[in-house]
C-alpha positions in Angstrom: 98.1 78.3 63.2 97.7 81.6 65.1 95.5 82.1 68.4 92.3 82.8 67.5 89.5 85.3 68.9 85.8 85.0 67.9 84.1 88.0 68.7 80.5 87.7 69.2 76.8 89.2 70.4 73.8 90.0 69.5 73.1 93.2 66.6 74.3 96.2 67.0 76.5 96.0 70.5 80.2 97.0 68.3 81.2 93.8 67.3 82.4 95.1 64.2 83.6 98.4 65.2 86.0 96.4 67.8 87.3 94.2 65.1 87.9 97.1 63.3 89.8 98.4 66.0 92.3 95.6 66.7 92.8 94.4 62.6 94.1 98.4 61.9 91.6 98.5 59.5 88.0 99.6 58.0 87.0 96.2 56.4 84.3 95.6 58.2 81.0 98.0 57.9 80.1 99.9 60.3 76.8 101.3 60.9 74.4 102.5 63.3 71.8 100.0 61.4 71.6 96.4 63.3 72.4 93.3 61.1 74.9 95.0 58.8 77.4 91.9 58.9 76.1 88.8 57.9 78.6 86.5 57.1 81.7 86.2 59.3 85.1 87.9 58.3 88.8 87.1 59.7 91.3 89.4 59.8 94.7 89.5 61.7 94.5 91.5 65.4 97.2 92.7 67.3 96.9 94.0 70.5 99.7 95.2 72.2 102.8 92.6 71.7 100.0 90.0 70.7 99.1 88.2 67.7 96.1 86.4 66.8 93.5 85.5 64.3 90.2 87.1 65.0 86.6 87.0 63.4 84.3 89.0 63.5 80.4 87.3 63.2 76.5 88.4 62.7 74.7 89.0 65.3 73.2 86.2 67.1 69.3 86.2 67.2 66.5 83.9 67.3 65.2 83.0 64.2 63.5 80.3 62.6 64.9 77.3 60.7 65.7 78.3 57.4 65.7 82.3 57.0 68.3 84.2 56.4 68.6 84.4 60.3 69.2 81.1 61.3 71.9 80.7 58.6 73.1 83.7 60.0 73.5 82.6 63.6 74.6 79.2 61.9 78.0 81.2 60.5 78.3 82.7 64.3 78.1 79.1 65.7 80.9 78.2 63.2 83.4 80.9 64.7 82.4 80.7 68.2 83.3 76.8 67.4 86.5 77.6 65.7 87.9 80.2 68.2 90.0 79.7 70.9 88.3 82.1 73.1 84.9 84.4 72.3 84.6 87.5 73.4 81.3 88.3 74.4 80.1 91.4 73.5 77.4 93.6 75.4 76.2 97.2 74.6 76.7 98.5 77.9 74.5 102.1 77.6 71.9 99.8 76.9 72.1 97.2 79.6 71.1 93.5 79.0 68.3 92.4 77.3 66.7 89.1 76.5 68.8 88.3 73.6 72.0 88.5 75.6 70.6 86.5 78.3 69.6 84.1 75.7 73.0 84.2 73.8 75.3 83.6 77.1 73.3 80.8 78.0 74.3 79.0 74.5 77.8 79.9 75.1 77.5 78.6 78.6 76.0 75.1 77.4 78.9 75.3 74.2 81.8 75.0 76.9 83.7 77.6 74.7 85.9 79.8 76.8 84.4 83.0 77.2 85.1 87.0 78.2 82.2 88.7 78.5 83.0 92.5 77.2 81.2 96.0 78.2 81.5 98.1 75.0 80.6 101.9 74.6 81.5 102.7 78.1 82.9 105.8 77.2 83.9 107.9 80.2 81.4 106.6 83.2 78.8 105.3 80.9 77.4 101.6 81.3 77.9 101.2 85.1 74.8 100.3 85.5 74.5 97.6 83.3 77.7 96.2 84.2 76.4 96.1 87.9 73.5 93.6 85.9 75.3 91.5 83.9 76.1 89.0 86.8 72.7 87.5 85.3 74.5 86.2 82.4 76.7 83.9 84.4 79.8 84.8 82.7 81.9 86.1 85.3 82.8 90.4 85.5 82.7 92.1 82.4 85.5 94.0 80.8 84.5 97.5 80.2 85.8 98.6 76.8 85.4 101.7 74.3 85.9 100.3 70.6 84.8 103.3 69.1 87.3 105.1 71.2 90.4 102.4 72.1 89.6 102.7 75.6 90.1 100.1 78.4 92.0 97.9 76.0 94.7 97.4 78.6 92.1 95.4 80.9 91.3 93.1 77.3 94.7 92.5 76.8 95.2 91.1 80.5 91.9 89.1 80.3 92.8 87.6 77.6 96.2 86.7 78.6 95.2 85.2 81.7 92.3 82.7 79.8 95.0 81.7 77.4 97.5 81.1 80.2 94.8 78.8 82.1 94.2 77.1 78.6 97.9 76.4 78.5 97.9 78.7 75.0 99.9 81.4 76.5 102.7 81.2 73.9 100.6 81.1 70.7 100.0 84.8 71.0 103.7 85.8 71.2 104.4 84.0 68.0 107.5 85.5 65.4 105.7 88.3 63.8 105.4 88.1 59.6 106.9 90.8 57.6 103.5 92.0 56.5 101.9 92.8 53.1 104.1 95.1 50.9 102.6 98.8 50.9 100.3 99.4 48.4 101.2 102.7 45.5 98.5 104.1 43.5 98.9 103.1 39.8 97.5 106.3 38.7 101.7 108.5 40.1 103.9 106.9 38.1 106.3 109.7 37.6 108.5 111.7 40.6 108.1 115.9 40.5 111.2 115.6 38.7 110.4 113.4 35.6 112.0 110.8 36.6 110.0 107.2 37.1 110.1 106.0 40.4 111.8 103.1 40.8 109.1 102.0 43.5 106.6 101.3 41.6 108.5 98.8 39.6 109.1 96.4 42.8 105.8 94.7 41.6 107.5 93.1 38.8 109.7 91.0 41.0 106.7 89.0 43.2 107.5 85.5 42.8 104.8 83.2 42.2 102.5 84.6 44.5 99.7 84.5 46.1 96.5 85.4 43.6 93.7 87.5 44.8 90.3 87.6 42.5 87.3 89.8 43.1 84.2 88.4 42.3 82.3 91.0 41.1 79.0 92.0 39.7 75.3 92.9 39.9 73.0 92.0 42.8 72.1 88.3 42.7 74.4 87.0 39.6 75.4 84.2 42.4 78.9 85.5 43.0 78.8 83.7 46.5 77.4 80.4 45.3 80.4 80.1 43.2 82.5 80.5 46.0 81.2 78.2 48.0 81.0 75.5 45.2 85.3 76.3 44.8 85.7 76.1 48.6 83.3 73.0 48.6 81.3 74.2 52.0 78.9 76.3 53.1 81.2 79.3 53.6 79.0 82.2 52.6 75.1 83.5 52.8 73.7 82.3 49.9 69.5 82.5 49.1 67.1 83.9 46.5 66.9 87.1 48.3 68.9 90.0 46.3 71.6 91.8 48.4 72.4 88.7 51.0 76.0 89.8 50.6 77.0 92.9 52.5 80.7 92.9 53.2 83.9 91.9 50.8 84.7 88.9 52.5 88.1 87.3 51.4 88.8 83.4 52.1 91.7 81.5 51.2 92.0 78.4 48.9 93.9 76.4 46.6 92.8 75.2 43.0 94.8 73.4 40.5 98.0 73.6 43.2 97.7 77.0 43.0 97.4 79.4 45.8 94.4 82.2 45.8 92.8 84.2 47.8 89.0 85.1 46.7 87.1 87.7 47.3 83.3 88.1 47.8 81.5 91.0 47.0 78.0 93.0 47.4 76.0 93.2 44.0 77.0 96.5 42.5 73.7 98.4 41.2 73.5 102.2 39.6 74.7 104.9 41.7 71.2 106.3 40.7 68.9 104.0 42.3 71.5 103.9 45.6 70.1 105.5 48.2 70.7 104.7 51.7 74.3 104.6 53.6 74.4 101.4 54.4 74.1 100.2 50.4 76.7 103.2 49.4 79.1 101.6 52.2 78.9 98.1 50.5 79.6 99.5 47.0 82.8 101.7 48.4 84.0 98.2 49.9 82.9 96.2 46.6 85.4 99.3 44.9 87.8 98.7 47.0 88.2 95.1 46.7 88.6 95.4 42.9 91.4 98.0 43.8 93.1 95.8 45.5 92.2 92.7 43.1 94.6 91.5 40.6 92.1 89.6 38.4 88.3 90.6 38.5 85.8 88.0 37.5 82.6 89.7 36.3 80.0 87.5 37.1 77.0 88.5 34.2 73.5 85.9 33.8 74.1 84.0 31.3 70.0 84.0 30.4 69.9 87.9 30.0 71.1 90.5 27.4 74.2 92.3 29.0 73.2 94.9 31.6 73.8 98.3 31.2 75.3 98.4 34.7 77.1 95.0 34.1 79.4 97.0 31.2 80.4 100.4 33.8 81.4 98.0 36.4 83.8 96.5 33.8 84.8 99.8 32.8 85.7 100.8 36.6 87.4 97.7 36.7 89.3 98.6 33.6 89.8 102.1 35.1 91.4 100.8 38.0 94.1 98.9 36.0 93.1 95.4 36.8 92.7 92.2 35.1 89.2 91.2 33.8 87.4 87.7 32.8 83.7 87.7 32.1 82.0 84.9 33.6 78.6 83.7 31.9 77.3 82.1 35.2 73.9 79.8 35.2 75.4 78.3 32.2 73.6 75.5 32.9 69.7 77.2 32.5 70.8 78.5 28.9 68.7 76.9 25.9 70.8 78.8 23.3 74.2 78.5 24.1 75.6 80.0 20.9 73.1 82.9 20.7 73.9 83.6 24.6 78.0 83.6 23.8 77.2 86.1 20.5 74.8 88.3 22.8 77.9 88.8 25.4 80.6 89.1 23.0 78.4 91.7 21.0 78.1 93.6 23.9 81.9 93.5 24.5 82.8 94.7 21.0 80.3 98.0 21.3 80.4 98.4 25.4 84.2 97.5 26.1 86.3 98.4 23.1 89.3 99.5 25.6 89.7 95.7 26.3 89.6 94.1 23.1 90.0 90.2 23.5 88.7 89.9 27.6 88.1 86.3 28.1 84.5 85.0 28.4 83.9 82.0 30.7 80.8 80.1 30.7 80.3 78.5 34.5 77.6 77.6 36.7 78.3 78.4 39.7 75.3 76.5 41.5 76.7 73.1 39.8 80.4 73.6 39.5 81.2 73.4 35.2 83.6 75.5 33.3 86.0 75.8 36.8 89.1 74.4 35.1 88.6 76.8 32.4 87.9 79.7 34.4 90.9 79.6 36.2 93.3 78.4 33.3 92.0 82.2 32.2 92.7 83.6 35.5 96.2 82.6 34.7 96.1 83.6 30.9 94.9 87.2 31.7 97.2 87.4 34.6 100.2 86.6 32.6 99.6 89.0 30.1 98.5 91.8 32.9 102.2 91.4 33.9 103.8 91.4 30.3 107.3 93.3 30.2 108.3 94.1 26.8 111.7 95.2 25.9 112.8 98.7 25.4 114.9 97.8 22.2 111.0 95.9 21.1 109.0 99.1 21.3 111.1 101.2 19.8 111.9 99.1 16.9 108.2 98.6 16.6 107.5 102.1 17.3 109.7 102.9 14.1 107.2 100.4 12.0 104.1 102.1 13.1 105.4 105.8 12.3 106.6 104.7 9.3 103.4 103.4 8.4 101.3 106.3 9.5 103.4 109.1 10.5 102.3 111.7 13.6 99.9 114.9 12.1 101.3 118.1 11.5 100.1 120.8 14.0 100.3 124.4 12.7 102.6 123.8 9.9 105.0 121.1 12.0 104.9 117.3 12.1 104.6 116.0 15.8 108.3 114.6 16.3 108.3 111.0 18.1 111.5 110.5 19.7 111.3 107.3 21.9 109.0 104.4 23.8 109.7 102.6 27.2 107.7 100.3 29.3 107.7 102.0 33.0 105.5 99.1 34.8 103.8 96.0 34.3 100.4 95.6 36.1 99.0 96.9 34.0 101.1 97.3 30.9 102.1 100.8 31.2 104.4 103.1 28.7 105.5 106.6 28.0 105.9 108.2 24.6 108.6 110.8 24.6 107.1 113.2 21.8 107.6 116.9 21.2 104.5 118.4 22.1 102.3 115.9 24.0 99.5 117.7 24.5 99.2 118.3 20.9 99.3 114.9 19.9 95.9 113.4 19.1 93.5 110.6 20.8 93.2 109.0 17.6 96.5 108.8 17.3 97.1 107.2 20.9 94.3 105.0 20.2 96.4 103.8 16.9 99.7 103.1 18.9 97.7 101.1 21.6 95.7 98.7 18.8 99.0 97.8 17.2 100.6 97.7 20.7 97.9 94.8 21.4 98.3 93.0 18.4 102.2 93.0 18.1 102.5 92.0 21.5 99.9 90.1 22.1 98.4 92.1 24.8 94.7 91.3 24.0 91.6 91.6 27.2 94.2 94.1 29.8 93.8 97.7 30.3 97.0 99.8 28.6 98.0 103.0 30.1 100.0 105.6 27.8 101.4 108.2 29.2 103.0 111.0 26.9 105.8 113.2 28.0 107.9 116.2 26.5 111.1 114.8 25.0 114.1 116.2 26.6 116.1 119.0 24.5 119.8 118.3 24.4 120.5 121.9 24.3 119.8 122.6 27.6 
C-alpha cells in the first residue's frame, strides 16, 4: 500500500489547488468559492522521485451534528485518520484565524503526524502570518505557492524527514507502475493519409480489465446512495438536499469477483437553468467522467415520467461512444411496476432510437435490490460495446442487404458499394468504402446500421459509420 498524504484545513486555504498540483491533474475543483469539495478524493502524487497516495478533504469547520457540515468534517476526520502524515494547510495572505486555531488543536489531540503548510506565499507574501502561526503549536510552517509550484523543494524535505522519523522512509521510493495507457479521442480514427491508425486498435487487446462506470444523472436521482450501498459504508455525502455532490469522485471495489472502479457524479441539469461557475465546473467534470467511462449507468426515478433532460444526457453519453444501462432507481416506492417499466421503455423508443435495445434496470439504491442484475448488464453491454466482427461477416452481409435494397441512383448513376471493415471496437465502429460518400443518403446509413444491429446482435451500443471514397485502381 503506498505512503499516504492527507491534505487538510479549513475552506478555501488551496487544499485542492495543491492536490491538484502534485496528482498532474485538474480533478479536483477549483474555485475562489469556500466549500467547493465536499467529499474527499485520492489521487496518486508525485513529488520529485516520490510516490504516494494523497487525499484531498472538505474543509474542516464547526458545524452541528447532523448538517451537511458535520458529515463533511466527518469525511476529513476519516483521511486525516487514514494518512500517514497531514499536511496542514494555512492561507498565509490571510493569517490565522479561529478556525485554524480550532483545527490544529484537533490534530494536536488526534496524535496524527502533522506539517503545517503556508500556501499562497507567492513572492514575499504571508510573512507575517507565518511569523503568527507559532500559536498553533505545530512547529514552523512550510511556505508554499500551489497555485504557482513554488517552495515545493522545502515540502519535499519536510516530508522526507517525518517519514524517516516514522521509520516510513522507504515506502515513498517504491518501484514506479507503468501508468495508465494514453487516452485517443474516438472521434480521429483515420491518419491524413487514409490509412487507419493502428493506435487506436490497441484497445481491443485489454485483458480482463479493470471496469470503470459513471454514475450519472439528474440532481438528486440518489447516484451516491447507490454507491455507498455497493461499497457497504458511508463513503459519500448523501442527504435530501439537491446538489450534495460536487466533484466526480472515483473509488475502487469489487462485485461478483470482479474488479471496478465507480464513479460518482454531480446531478446534471439544463445548460439553460446553469448559471453560476462553480455549477458549470461540476457538469464539465460530470462530462468528463462519462468520457472516460466505459459503461454509464443512467440513474432516472423510477416514480416520474422520463425527464426531458434525463434523455440528452443519454444522448451525450451516446455521443461520446460509451456504453449505457438505464437504471430505474427507488424501485422500491413504485406502486405500478409495470406501468413505470412501459413509461421508461416508451420513452426510449421515441427519445433514444440511436440505441435500440439499452438495458433497463430496476434498483433501489437506498435498499440494495436489482444489484446482481445491474451488473450482470454492466457485463452484457460491455461485451457487446467491445464486439469485433469479421471482415469476411460484413461483407458477406453487406452483399445481402444491397441485394435487398440496392444504394439510390444520384443524377442518373447508382451509388457503387465496394466494401465494409470494422476499424475499432469500443464502440463498434466501421467504414463503408462507396463511390461518392457524400452523396449517399442518411436514410440509407440508418438502413445499414438497423440490420447491422440485428445481424449481429449489437442491440443498446452506439455505432459509428464512417463512409470513405473507394480507391480507383487506375491510379
Amino acid at each position: 500500500m503506498l505512503f499516504t498524504v492527507a491534505i487538510v484545513g479549513r475552506p478555501n486555504v488551496g487544499k485542492s489547488t495543491l492536490f491538484n498540483r502534485l496528482t498532474k491533474t485538474k480533478h479536483a475543483i477549483v474555485s475562489d468559492e469556500p466549500g467547493i469539495t465536499r467529499d474527499r478524493r485520492d489521487g496518486e502524487a508525485t513529488l520529485a522521485s516520490m510516490k504516494f497516495r494523497l487525499i484531498d478533504t472538505a474543509g474542516f469547520e464547526k458545524a452541528k451534528i447532523g448538517t451537511l457540515q458535520d458529515k463533511m468534517r466527518r469525511q476529513s476526520q476519516i483521511a486525516i485518520d487514514e494518512a500517514d502524515i497531514s499536511l496542514m494547510l494555512i492561507d498565509a495572505r490571510i493569517g490565522i484565524l479561529p478556525d485554524d486555531i480550532y483545527f490544529a488543536s484537533q490534530l494536536r489531540k488526534s496524535g496524527a503526524p502533522v506539517i503545517l503548510v503556508g500556501n499562497k506565499c507567492e513572492g514575499k507574501k504571508g510573512q507575517e502570518a507565518l511569523g503568527e502561526s507559532w500559536k498553533l503549536g505545530l512547529g514552523a510552517p512550510v511556505p508554499i505557492s500551489a497555485e504557482h509550484g513554488e517552495g515545493l523543494i522545502d515540502l519535499y524535505e519536510s516530508i522526507l524527514e517525518l517519514a524517516t522519523d516514522l521509520g516510513r522512509k522507504d515506502e515513498l521510493f517504491g518501484d514506479r507502475d507503468q501508468g495508465e495507457a494514453p487516452v485517443i479521442s474516438n472521434n480521429i480514427l483515420l491518419q491524413e493519409d487514409g490509412n487507419v491508425n493502428a493506435e487506436l486498435l490497441s484497445d481491443d487487446n485489454d485483458p480482463e480489465e479493470v471496469v470503470r462506470i459513471a454514475i450519472v444523472g439528474r440532481p438528486n436521482m440518489g447516484k451516491s446512495t447507490l454507491i455507498n450501498t455497493l461499497l457497504s459504508e458511508d463513503r459519500l455525502l448523501t442527504g435530501p438536499e439537491a446538489g450534495i455532490t460536487r466533484d466526480s469522485i472515483m473509488v475502487p471495489f469489487v462485485f461478483g469477483n470482479k474488479k471496478y472502479e465507480i464513479v460518482d457524479t454531480a446531478g446534471i441539469r439544463r445548460s439553460a437553468r446553469i448559471f453560476e461557475k462553480v455549477e458549470k465546473l461540476m457538469v464539465k467534470d460530470a462530462q468528463r467522467a462519462i468520457q472516460f467511462a466505459k459503461v454509464c449507468i443512467l440513474l432516472l426515478d423510477a416514480r416520474q415520467t422520463p425527464h426531458k433532460q434525463d434523455m440528452t444526457i443519454a444522448r451525450h453519453i451516446a455521443d461520446e461512444g460509451r456504453a449505457l444501462i438505464i437504471g430505474a432507481n427507488m424501485w422500491d416506492a413504485v406502486e405500478d411496476k409495470s406501468s413505470s417499466i412501459k413509461q421508461i421503455n416508451d420513452r426510449l423508443k421515441t427519445s433514444l432510437a440511436q440505441l435500440r435495445g439499452v438495458p433497463v434496470v430496476p434498483v433501489s439504491g437506498l435498499y440494495g435490490k436489482g444489484l446482481d442484475r445491474l451488473f450482470e448488464s454492466v457485463q452484457l453491454i460491455k461485451t457487446i460495446w467491445q464486439t469485433r466482427v469479421s471482415t469476411g461477416k460484413l461483407n458477406r452481409w453487406l452483399e445481402m442487404m444491397l441485394e435487398a435494397h440496392p444504394p439510390p441512383l444520384v443524377q442518373g448513376k447508382r451509388l457503387r458499394i465496394r466494401y465494409m471493415t470494422q476499424i475499432k471496437t469500443r464502440p463498434p465502429t466501421f467504414t463503408l468504402f462507396v463511390s461518392r460518400p457524400e452523396a449517399l443518403p442518411e436514410s440509407y446509413l440508418r438502413y445499414l446500421v438497423s440490420g447491422l444491429r440485428n445481424e449481429f446482435k449489437l442491440k443498446g451500443v452506439p455505432l459509428r459509420m464512417i463512409t470513405r471514397k473507394g480507391s480507383n485502381p487506375y491510379i
